[in-house]
PyMOL Python script that loads the backbone (N, CA, C, O; Angstrom):
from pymol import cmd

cmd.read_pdbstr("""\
ATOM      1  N   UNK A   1     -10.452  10.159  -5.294  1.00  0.00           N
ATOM      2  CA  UNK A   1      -9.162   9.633  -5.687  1.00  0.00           C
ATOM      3  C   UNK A   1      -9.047   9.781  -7.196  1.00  0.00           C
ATOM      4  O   UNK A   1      -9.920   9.570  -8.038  1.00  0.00           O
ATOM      5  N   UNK A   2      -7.895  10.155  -7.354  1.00  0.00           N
ATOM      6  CA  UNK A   2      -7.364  10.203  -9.060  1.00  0.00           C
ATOM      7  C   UNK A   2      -6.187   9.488  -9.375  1.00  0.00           C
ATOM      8  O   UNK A   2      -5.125   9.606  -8.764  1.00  0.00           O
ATOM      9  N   UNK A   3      -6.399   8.722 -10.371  1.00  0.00           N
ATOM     10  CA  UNK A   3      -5.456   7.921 -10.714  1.00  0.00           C
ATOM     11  C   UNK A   3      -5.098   8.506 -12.394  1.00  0.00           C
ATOM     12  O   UNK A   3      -5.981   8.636 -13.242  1.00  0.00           O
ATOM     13  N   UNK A   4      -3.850   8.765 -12.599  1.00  0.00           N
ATOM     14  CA  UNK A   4      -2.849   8.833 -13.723  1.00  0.00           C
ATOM     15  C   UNK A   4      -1.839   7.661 -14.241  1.00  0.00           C
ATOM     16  O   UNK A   4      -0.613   7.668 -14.130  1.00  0.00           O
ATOM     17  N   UNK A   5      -2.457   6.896 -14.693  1.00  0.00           N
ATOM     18  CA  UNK A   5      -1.800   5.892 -14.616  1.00  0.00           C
ATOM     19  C   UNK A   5      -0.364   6.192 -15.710  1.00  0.00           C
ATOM     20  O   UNK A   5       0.719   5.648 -15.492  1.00  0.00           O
ATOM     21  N   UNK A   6      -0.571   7.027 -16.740  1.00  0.00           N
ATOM     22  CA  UNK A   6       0.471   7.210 -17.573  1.00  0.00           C
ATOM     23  C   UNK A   6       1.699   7.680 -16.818  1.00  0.00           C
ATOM     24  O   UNK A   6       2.868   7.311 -16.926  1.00  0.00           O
ATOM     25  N   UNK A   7       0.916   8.955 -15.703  1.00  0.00           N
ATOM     26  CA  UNK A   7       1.720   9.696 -15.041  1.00  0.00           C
ATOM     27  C   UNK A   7       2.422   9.442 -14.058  1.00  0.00           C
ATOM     28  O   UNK A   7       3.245  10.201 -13.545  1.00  0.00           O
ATOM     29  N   UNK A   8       2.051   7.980 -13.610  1.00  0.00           N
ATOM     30  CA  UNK A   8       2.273   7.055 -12.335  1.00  0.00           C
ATOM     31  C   UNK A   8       1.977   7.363 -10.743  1.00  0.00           C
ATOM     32  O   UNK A   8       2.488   6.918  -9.715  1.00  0.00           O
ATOM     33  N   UNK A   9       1.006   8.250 -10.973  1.00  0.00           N
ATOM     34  CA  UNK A   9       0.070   8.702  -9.513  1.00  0.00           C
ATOM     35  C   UNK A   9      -1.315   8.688  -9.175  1.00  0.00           C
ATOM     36  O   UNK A   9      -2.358   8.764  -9.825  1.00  0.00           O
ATOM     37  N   UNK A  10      -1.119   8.609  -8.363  1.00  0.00           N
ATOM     38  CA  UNK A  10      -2.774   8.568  -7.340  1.00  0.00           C
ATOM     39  C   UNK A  10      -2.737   9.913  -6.329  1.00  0.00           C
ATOM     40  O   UNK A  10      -1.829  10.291  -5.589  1.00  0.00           O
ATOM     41  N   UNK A  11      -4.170  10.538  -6.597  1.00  0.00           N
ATOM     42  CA  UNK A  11      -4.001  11.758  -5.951  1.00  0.00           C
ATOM     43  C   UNK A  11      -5.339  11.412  -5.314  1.00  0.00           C
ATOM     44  O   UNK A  11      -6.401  11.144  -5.876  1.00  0.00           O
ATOM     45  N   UNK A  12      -5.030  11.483  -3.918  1.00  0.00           N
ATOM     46  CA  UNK A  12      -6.529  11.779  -2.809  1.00  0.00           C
ATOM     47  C   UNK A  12      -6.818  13.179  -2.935  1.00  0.00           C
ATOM     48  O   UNK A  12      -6.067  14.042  -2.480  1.00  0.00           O
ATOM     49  N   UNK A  13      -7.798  13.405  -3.490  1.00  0.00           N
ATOM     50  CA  UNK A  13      -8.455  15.270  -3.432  1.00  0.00           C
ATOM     51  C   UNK A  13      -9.217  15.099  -2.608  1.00  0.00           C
ATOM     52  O   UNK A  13     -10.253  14.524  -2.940  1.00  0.00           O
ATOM     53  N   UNK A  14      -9.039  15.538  -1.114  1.00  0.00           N
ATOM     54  CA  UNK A  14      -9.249  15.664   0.179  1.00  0.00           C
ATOM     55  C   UNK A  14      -8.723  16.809   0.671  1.00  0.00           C
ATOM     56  O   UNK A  14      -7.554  17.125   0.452  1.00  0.00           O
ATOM     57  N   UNK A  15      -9.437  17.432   1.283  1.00  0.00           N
ATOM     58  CA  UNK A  15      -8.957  18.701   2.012  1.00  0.00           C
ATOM     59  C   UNK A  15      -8.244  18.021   2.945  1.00  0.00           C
ATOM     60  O   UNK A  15      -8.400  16.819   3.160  1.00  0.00           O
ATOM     61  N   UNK A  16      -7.127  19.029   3.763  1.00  0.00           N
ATOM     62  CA  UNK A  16      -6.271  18.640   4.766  1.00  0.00           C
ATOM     63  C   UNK A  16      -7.356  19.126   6.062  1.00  0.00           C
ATOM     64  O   UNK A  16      -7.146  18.422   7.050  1.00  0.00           O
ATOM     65  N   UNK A  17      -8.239  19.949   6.244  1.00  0.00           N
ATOM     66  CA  UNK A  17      -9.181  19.884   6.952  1.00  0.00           C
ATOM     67  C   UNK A  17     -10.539  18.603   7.235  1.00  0.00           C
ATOM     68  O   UNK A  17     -11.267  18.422   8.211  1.00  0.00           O
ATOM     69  N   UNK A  18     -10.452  17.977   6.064  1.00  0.00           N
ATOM     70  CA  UNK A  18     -11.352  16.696   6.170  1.00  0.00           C
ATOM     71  C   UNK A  18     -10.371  15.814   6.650  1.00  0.00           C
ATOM     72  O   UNK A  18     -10.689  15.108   7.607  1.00  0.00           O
ATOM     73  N   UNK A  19      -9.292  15.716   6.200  1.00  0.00           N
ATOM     74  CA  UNK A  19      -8.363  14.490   6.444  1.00  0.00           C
ATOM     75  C   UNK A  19      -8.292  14.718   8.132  1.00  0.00           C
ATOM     76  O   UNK A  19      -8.752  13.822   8.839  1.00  0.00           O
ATOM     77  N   UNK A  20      -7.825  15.689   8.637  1.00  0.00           N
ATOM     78  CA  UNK A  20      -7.456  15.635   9.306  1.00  0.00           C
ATOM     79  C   UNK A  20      -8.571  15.562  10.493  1.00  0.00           C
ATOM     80  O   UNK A  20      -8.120  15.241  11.593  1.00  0.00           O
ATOM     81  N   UNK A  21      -9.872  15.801  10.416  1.00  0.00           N
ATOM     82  CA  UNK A  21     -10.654  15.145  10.870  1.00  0.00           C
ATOM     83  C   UNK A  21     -11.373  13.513  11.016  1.00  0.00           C
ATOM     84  O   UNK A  21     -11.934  12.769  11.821  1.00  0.00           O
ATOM     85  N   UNK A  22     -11.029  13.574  10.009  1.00  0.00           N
ATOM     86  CA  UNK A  22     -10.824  11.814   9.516  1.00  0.00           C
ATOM     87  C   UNK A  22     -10.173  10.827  10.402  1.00  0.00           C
ATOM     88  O   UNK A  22     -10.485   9.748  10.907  1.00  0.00           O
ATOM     89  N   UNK A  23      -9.108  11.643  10.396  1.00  0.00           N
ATOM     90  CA  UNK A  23      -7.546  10.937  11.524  1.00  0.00           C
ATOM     91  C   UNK A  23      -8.246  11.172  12.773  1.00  0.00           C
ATOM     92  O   UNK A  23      -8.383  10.063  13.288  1.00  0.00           O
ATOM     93  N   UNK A  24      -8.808  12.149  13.588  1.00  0.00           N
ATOM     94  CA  UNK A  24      -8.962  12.186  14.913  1.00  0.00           C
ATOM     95  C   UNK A  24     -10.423  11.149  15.618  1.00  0.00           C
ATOM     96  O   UNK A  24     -10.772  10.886  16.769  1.00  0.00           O
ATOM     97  N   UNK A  25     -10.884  10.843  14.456  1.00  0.00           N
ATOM     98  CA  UNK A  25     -11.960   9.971  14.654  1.00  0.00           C
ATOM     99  C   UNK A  25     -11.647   8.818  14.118  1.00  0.00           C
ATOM    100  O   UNK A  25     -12.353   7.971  14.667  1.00  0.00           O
ATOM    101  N   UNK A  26     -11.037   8.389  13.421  1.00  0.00           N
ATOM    102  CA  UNK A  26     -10.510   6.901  12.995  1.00  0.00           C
ATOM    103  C   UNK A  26     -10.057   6.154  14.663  1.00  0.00           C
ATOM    104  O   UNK A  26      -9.464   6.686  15.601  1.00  0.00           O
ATOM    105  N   UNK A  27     -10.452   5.156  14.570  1.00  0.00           N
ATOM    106  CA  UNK A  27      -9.976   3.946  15.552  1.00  0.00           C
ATOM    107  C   UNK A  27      -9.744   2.819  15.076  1.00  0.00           C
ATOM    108  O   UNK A  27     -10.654   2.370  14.379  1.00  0.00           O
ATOM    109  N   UNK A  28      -8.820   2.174  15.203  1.00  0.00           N
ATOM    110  CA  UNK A  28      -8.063   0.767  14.133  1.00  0.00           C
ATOM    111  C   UNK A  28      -9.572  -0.430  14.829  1.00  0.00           C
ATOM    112  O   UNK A  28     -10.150  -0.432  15.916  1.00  0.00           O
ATOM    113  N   UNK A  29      -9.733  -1.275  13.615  1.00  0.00           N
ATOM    114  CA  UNK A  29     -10.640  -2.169  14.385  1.00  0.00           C
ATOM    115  C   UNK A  29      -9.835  -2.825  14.716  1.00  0.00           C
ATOM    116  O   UNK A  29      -8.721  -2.782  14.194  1.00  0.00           O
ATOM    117  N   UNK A  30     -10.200  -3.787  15.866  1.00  0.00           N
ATOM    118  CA  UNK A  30      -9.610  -5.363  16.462  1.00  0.00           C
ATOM    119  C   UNK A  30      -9.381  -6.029  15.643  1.00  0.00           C
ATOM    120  O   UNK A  30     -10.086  -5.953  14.637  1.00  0.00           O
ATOM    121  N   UNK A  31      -8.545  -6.765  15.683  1.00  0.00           N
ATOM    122  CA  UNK A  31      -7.746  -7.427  14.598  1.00  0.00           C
ATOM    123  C   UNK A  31      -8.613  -8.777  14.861  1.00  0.00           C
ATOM    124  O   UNK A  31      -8.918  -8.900  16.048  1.00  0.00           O
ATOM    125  N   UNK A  32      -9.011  -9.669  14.131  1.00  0.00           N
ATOM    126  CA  UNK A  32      -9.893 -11.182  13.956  1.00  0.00           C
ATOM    127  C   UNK A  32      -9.265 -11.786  13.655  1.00  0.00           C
ATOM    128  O   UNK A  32     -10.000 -12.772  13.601  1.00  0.00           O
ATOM    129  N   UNK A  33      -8.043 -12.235  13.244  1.00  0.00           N
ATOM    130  CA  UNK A  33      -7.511 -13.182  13.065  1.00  0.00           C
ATOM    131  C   UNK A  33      -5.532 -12.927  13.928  1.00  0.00           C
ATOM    132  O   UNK A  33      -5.079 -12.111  14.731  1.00  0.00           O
ATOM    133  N   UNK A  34      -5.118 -13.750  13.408  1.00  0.00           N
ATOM    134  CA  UNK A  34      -4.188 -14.112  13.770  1.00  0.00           C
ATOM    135  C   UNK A  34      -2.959 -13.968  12.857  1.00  0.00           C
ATOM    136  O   UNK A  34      -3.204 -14.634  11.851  1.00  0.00           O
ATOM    137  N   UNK A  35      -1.608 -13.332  12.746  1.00  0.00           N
ATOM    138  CA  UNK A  35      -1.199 -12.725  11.528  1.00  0.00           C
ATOM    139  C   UNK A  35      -0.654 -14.358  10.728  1.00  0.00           C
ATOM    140  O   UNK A  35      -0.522 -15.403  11.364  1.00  0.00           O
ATOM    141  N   UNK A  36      -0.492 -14.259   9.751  1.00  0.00           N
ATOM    142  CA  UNK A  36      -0.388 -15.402   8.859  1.00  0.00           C
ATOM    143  C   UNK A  36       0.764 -15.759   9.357  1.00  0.00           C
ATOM    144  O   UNK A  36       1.500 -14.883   9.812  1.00  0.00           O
ATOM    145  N   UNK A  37       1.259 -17.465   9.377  1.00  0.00           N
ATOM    146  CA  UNK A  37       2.791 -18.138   9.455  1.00  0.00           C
ATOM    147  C   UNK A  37       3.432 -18.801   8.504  1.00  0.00           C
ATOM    148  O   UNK A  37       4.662 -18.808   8.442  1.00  0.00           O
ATOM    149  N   UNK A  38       2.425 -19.623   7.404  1.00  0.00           N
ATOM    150  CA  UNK A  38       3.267 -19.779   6.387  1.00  0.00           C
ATOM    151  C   UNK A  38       2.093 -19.510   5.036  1.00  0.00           C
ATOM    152  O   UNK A  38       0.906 -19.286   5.271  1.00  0.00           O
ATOM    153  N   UNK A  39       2.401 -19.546   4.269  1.00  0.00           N
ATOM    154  CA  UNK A  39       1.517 -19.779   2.863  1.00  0.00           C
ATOM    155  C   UNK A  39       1.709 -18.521   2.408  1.00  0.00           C
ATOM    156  O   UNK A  39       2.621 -17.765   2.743  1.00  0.00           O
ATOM    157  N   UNK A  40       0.479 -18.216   1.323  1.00  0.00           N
ATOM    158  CA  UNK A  40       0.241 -17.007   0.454  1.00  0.00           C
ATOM    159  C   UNK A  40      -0.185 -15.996   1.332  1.00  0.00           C
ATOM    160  O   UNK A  40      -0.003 -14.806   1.078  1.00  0.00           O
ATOM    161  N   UNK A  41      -0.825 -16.460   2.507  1.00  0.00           N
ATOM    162  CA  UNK A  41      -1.133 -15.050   3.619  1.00  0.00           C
ATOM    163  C   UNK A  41       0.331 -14.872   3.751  1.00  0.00           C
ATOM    164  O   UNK A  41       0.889 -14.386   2.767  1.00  0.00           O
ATOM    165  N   UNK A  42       0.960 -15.130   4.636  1.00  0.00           N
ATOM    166  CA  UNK A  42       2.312 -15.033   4.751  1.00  0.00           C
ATOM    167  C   UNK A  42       3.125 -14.058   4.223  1.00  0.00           C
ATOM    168  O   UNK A  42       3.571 -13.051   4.774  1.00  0.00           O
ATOM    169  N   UNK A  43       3.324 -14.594   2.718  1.00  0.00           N
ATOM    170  CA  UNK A  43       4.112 -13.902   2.008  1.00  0.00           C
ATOM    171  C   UNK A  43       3.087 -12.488   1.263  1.00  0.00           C
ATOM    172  O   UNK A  43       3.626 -11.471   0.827  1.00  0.00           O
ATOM    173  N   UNK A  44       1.940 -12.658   1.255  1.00  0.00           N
ATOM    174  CA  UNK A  44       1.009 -11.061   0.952  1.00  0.00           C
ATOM    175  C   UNK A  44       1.326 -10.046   1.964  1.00  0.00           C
ATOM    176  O   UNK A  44       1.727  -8.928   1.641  1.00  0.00           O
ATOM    177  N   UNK A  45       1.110 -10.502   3.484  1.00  0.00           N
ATOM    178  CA  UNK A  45       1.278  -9.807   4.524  1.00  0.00           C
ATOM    179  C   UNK A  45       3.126  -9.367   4.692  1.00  0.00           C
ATOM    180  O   UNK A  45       3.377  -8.452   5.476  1.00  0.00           O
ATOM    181  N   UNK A  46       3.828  -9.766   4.253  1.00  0.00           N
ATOM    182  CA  UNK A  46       5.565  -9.562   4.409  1.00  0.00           C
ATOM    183  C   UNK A  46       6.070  -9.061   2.983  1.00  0.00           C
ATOM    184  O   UNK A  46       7.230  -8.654   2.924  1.00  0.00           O
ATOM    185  N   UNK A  47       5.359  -9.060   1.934  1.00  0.00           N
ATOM    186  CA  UNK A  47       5.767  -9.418   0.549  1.00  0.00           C
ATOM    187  C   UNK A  47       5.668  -8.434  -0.074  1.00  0.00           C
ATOM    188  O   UNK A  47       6.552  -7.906  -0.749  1.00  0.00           O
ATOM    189  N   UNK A  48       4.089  -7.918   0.154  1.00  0.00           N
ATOM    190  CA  UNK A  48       3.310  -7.347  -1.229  1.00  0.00           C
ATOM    191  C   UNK A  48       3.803  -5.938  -0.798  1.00  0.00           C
ATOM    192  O   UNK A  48       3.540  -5.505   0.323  1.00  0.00           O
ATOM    193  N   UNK A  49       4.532  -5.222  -1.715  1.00  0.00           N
ATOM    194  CA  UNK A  49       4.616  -3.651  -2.188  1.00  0.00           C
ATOM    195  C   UNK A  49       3.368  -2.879  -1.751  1.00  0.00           C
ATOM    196  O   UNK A  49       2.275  -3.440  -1.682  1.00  0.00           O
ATOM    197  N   UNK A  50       3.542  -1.600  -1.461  1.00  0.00           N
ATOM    198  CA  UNK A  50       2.503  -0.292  -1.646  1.00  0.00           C
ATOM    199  C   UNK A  50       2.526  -0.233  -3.047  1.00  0.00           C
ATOM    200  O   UNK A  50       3.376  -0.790  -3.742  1.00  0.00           O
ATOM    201  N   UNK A  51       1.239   0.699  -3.615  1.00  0.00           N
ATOM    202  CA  UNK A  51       1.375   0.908  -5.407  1.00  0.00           C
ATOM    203  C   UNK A  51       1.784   1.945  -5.434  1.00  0.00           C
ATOM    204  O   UNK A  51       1.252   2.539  -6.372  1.00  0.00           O
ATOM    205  N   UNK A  52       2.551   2.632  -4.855  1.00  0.00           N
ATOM    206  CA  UNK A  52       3.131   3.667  -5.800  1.00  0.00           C
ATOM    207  C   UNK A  52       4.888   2.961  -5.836  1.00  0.00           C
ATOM    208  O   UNK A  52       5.839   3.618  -6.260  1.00  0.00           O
ATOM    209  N   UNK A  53       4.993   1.722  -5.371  1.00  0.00           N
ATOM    210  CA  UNK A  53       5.875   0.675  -5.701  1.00  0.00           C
ATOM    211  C   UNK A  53       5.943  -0.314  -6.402  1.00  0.00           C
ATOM    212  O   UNK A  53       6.903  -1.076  -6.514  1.00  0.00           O
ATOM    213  N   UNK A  54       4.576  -0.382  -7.098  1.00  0.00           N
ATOM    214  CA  UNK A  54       4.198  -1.524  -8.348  1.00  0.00           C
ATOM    215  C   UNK A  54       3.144  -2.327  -7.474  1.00  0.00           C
ATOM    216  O   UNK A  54       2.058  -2.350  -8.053  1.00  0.00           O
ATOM    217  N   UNK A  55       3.134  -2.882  -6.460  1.00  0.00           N
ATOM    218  CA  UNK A  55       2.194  -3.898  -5.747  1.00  0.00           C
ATOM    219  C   UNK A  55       2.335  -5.198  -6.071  1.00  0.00           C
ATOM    220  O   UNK A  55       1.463  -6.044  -6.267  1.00  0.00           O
ATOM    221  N   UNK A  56       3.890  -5.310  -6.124  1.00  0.00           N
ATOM    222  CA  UNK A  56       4.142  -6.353  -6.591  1.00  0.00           C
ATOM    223  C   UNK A  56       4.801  -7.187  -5.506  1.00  0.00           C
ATOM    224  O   UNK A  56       4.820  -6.509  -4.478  1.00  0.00           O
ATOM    225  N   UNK A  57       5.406  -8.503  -5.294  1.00  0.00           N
ATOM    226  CA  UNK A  57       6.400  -9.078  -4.385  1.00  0.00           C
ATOM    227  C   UNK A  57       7.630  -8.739  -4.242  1.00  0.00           C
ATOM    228  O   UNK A  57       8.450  -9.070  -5.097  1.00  0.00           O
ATOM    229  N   UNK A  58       8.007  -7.985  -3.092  1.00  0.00           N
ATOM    230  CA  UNK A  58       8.844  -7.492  -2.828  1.00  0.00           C
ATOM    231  C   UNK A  58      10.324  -8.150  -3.858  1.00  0.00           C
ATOM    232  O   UNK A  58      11.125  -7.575  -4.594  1.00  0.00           O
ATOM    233  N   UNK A  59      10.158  -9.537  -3.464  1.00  0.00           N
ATOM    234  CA  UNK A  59      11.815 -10.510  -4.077  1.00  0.00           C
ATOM    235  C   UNK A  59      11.404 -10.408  -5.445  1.00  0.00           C
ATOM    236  O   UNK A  59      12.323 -10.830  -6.147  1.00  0.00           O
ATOM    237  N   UNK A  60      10.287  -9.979  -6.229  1.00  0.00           N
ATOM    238  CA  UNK A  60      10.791 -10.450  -7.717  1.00  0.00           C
ATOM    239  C   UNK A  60      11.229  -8.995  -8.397  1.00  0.00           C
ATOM    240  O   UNK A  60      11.105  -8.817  -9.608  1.00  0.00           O
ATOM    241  N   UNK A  61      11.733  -8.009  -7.538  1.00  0.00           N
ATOM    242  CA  UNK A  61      12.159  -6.917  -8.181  1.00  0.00           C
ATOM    243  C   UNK A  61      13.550  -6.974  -8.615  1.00  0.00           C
ATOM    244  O   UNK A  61      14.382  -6.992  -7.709  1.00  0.00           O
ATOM    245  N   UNK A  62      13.936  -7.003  -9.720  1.00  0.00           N
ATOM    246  CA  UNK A  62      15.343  -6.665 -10.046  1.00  0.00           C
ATOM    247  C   UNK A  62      15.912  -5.688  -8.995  1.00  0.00           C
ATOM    248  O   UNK A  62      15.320  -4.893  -8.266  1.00  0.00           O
ATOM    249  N   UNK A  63      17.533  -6.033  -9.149  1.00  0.00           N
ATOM    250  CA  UNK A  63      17.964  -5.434  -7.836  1.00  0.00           C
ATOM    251  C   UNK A  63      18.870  -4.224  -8.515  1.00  0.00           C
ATOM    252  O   UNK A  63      19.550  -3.506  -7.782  1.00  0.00           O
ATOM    253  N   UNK A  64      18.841  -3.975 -10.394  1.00  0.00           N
ATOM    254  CA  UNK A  64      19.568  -3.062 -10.649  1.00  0.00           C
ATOM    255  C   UNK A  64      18.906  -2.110 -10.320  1.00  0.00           C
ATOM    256  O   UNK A  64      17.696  -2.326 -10.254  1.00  0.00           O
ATOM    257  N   UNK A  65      19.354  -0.808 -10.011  1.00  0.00           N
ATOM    258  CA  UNK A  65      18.905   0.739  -9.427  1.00  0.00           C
ATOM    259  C   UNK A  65      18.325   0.738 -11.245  1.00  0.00           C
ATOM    260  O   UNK A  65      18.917   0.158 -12.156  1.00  0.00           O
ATOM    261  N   UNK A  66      16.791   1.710 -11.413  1.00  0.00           N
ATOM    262  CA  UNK A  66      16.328   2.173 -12.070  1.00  0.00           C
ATOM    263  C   UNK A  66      15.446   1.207 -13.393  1.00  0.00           C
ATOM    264  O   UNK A  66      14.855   1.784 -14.306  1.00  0.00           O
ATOM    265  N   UNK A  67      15.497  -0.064 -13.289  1.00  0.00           N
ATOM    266  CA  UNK A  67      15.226  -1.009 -14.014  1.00  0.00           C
ATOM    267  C   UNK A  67      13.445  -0.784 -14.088  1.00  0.00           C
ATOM    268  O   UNK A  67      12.772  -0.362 -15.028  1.00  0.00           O
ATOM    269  N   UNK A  68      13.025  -1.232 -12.753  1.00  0.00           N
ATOM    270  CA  UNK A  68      11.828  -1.244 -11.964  1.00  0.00           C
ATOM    271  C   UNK A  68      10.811   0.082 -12.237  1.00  0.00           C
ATOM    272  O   UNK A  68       9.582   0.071 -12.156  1.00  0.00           O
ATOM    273  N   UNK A  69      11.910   1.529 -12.676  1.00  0.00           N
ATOM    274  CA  UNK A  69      11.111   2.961 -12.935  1.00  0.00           C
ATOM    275  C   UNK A  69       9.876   2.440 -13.613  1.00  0.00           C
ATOM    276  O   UNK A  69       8.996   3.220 -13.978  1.00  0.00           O
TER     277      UNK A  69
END
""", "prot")
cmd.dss("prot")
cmd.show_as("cartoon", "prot")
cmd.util.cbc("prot")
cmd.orient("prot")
């Protein structure tokens, strides 16, 4: 993995031949718990952004278009 943080990316350098072996052998584990109903699980699990979206809480993003770039 490469991270540019100036540049604002993350690059997996993975062949599409590894990946894609990767994928055919991956199996999701069993889930152990129970999905969160109220609290900070809650709102992490409903809330929290991907990072190439900041990884931040979804509601504290300004809602003007381009602010957030």
């Amino acid at each position: 993995i490469r991270l540019d943080v100036a540049a604002r990316r993350i690059d997996l350098l993975v062949g599409d031949d590894e990946l894609a072996a990767r994928m055919a052998a991956w199996q999701a584990a069993p889930r152990e718990r129970a999905l969160a109903v109220r609290g900070y699980a809650k709102l992490f699990e409903t809330s929290v952004l991907q990072a190439d979206q900041g990884c931040d809480f979804d509601f504290l993003l300004n809602a003007t278009p381009g602010v957030n770039q």
